[in-house]
C-alpha positions as a Markdown table, in Angstrom:
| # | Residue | x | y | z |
|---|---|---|---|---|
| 1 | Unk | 0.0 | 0.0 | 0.0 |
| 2 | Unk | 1.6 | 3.5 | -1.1 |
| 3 | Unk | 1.6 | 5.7 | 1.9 |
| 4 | Unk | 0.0 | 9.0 | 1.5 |
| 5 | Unk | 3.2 | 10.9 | 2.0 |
| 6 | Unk | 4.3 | 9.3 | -1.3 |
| 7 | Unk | 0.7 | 10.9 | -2.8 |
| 8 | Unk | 1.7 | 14.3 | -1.3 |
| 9 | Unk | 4.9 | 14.4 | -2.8 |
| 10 | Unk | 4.2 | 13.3 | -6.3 |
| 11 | Unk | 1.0 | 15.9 | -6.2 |
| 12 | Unk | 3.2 | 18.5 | -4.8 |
| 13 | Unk | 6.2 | 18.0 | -7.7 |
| 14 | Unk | 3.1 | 18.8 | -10.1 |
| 15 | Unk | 1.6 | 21.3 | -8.4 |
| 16 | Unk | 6.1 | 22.7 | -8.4 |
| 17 | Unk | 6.0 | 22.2 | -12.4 |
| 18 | Unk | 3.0 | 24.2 | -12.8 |
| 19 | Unk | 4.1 | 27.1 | -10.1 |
| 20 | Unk | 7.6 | 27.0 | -12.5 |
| 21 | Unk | 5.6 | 27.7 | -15.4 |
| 22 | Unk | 3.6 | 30.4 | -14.0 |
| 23 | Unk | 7.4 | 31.8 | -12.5 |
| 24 | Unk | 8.3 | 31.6 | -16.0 |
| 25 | Unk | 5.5 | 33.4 | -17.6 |
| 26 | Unk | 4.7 | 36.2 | -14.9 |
| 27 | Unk | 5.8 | 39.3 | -16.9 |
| 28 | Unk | 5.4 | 42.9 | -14.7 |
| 29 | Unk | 5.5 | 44.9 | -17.9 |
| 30 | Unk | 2.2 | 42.8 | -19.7 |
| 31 | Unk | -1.1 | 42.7 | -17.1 |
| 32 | Unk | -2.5 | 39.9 | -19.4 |
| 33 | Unk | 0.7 | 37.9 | -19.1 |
| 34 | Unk | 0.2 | 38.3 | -15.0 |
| 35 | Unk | -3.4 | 37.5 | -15.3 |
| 36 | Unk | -2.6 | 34.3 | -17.1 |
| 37 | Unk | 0.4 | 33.6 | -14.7 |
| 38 | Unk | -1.7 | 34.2 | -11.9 |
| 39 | Unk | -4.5 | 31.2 | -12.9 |
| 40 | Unk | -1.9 | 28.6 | -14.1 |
| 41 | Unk | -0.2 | 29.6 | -10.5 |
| 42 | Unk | -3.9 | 28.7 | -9.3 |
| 43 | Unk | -4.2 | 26.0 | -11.4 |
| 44 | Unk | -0.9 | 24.4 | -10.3 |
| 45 | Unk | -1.5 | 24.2 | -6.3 |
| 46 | Unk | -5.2 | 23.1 | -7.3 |
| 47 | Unk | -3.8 | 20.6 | -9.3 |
| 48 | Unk | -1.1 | 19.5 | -5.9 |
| 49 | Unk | -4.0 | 18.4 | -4.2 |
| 50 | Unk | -5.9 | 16.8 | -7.0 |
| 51 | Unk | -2.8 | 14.9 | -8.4 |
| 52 | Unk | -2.2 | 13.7 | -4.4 |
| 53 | Unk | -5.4 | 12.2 | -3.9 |
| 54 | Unk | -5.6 | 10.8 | -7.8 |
| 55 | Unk | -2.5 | 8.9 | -6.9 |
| 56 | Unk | -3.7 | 8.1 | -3.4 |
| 57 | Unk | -7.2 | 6.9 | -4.2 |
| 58 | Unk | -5.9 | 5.1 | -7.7 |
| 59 | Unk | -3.0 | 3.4 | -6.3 |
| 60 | Unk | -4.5 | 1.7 | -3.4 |
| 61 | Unk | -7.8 | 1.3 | -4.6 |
| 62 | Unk | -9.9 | 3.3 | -1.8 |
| 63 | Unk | -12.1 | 6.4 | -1.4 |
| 64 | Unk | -11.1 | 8.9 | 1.0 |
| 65 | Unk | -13.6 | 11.0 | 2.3 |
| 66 | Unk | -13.7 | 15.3 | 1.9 |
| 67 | Unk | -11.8 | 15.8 | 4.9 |
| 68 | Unk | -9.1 | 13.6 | 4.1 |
| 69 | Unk | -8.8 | 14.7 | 0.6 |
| 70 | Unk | -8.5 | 18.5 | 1.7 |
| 71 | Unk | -5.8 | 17.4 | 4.6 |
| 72 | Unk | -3.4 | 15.5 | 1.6 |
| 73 | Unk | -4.4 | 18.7 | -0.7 |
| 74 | Unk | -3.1 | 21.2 | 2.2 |
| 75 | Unk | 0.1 | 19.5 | 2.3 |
| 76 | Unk | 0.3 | 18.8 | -1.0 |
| 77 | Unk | 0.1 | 22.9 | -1.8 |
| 78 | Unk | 2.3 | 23.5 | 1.4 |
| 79 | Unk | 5.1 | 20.9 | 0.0 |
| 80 | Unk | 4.9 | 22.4 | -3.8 |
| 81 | Unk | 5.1 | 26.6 | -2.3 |
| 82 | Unk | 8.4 | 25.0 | -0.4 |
| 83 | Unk | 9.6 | 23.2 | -3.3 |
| 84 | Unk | 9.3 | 26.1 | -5.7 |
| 85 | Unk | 10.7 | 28.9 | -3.2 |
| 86 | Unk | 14.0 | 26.5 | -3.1 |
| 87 | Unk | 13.8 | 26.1 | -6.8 |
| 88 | Unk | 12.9 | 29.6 | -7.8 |
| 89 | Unk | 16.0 | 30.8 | -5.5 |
| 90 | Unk | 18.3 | 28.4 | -7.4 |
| 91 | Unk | 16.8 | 29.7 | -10.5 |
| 92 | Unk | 17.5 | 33.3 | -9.9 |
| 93 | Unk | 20.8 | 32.4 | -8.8 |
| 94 | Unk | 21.8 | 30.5 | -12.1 |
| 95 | Unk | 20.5 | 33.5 | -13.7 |
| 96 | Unk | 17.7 | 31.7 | -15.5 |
| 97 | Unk | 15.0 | 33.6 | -13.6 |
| 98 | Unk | 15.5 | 36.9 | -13.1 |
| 99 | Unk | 16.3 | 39.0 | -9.7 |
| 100 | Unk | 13.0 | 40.1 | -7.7 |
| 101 | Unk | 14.0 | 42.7 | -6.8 |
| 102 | Unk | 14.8 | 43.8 | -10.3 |
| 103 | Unk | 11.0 | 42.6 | -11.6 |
| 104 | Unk | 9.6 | 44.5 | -8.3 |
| 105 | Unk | 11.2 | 48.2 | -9.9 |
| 106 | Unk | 9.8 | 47.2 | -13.3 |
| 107 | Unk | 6.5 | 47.0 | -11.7 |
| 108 | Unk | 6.8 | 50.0 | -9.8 |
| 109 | Unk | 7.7 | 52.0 | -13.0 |
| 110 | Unk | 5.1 | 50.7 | -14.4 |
| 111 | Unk | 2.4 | 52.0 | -11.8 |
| 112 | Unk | 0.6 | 55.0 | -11.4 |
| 113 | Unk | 1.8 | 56.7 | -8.5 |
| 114 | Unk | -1.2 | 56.3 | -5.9 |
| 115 | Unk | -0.2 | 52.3 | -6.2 |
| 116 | Unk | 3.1 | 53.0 | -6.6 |
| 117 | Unk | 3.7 | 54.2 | -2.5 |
| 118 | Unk | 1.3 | 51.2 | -1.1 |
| 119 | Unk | 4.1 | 48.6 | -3.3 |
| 120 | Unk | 6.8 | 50.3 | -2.1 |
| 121 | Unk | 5.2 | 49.1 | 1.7 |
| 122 | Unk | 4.5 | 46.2 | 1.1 |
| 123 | Unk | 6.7 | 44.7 | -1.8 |
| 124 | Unk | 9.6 | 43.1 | 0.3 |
| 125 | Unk | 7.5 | 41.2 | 2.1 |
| 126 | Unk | 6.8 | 38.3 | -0.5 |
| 127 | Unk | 10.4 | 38.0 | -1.7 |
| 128 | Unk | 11.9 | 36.3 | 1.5 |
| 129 | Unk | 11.4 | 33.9 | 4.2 |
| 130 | Unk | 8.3 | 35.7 | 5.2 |
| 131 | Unk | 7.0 | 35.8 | 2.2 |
| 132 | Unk | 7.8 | 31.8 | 2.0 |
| 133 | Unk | 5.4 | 31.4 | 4.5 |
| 134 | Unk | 2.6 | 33.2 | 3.4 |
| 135 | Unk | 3.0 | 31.4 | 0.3 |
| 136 | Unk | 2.3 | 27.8 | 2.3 |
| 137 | Unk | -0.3 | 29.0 | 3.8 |
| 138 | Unk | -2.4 | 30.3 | 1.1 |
| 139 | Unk | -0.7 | 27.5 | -1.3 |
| 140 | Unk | -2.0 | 24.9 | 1.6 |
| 141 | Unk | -5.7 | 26.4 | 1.8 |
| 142 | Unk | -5.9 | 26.2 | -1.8 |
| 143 | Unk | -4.6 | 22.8 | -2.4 |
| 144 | Unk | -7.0 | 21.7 | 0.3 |
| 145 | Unk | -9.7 | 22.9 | -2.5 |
| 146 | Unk | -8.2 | 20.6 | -4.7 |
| 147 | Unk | -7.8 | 17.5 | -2.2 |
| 148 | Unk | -11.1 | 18.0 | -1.6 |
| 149 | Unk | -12.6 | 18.3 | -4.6 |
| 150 | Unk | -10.4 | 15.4 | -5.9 |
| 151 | Unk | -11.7 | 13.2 | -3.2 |
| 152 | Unk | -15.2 | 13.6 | -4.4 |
| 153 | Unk | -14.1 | 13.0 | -8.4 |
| 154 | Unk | -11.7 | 9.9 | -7.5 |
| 155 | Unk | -13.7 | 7.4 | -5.9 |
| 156 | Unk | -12.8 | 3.7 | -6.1 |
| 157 | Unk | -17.0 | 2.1 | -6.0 |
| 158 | Unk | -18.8 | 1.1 | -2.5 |
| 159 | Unk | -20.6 | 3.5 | -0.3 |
| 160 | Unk | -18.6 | 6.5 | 0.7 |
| 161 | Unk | -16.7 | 6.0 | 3.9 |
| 162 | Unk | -17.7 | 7.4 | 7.0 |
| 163 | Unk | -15.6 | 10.4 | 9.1 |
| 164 | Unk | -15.4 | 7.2 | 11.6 |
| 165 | Unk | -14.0 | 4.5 | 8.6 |
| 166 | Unk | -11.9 | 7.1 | 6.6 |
| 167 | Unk | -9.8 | 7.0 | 9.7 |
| 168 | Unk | -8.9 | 3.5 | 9.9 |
């Protein structure tokens, strides 16, 4: 039997492949290009959760209830915003992806000058460890959408299992 931490991680390398993708496209000069980055970046940590319990539910050959879908989806997303901070950092480092703080004064050129002072507050904060951890926790409630949701599209036949035999 393939232990759920197995699920997590292969749902959370998907869910990191997707966020890459969005990294790649995000574009502060071209508010479509964000827009689209912005729902693949959805997309992806939905996906986290859906691809856990997929693997979870297919591999073993069980249905998990809601609950236990959005737990695996919440770690899933929380796994995949670590996963691509770590790989993001060594991106930017390689030079492959380019510097934050670089794409953070494009923006701010960019902006009309009301916006402009409220970035300027606020627009370290998502670039380091802080901003790490505001990314697994939103990353984590939003993969628990897609555990969830993927526990009610993946289920394996039989009556649905009870709060009391989904814990077993």
């Amino acid at each position: 039997m393939t232990g759920k931490w197995t699920s997590i991680l292969i749902g959370a390398l998907a869910g990191t492949l997707a966020l890459l993708i969005s990294t790649v496209l995000s574009d502060p000069t071209n508010p479509m290009g964000n827009i689209a980055s912005t729902a693949i970046c959805c997309l992806g940590v939905i996906s986290a959760g859906l691809v856990a319990v997929w693997h979870y539910a297919s591999t073993n050959g069980v249905t998990i209830a809601g609950g236990e879908g959005a737990g695996m989806g919440a770690a899933a997303g929380a796994v995949a915003a670590i996963l691509t901070g770590l790989l993001s950092y060594a991106l930017i480092a390689a030079g492959i992806l380019p510097d934050p703080e670089v794409v953070m004064e494009e923006m701010l050129r960019n902006m009309p000058e009301d916006q402009r002072a409220m970035a300027e507050r606020f627009g370290g904060i998502g670039t380091g460890p802080l901003g790490w951890i505001i990314n697994a926790v939103i990353y984590a409630v939003i993969g628990a959408i897609g555990g969830a949701i993927g526990a009610a599209l993946f289920k394996k036949g039989g009556p649905d299992p009870t709060p009391r035999e989904a814990g077993r």
